[in-house]
C-alpha positions in Angstrom: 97.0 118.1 91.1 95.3 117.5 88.0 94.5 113.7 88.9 93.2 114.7 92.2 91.2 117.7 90.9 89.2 116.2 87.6 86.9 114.6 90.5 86.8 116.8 93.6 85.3 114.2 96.5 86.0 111.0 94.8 88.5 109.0 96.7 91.7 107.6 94.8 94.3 105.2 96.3 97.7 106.1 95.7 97.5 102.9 93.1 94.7 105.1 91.2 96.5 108.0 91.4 100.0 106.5 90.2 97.6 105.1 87.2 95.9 108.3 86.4 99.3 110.2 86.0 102.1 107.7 85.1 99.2 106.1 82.6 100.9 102.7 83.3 102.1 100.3 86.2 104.8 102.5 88.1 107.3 100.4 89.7 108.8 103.1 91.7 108.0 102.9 95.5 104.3 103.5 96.0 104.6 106.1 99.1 106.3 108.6 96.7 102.1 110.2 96.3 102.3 110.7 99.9 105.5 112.9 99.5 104.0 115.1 96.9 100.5 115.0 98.8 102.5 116.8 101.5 103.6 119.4 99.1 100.3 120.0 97.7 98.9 120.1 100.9 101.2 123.2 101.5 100.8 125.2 98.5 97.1 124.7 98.4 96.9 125.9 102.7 99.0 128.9 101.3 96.8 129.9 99.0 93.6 129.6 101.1 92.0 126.7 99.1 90.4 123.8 99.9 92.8 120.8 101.0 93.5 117.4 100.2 91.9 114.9 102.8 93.3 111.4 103.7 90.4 108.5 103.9 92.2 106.4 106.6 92.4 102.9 104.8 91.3 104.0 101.0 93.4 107.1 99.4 92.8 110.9 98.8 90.1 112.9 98.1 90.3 117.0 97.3 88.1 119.0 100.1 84.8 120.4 99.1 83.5 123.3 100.8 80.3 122.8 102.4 78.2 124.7 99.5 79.8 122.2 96.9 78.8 118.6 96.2 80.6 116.1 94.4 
């Protein structure tokens, strides 16, 4: 959560991502973000806030509200 949070609105690829928190080349199977995506997806709609959105094509990005800017 922490990697997607420091920049609420920026858009990481799972490569980014993997980077950020594994702080080297992970040579685990790259869809593994997508799996926890999924369960931070559900905690976060449990607790009412914002989500995670998927850029088709690029990576992840936390939701903003529409009073918030990046």
């Amino acid at each position: 959560m922490a990697a997607v949070a420091a920049a609420p609105g920026r858009v990481d690829s799972r490569y980014e991502l993997v980077n950020r928190v594994r702080g080297y080349e992970y040579a685990g199977y790259e869809r593994t973000i997508d799996f926890h995506i999924k369960n931070l997806r559900r905690k976060l709609d449990a607790s009412g806030a914002d989500g995670v959105e998927t850029v088709l094509g690029v990576g992840y990005r936390l939701g903003l509200r529409q009073d918030e800017t990046p």
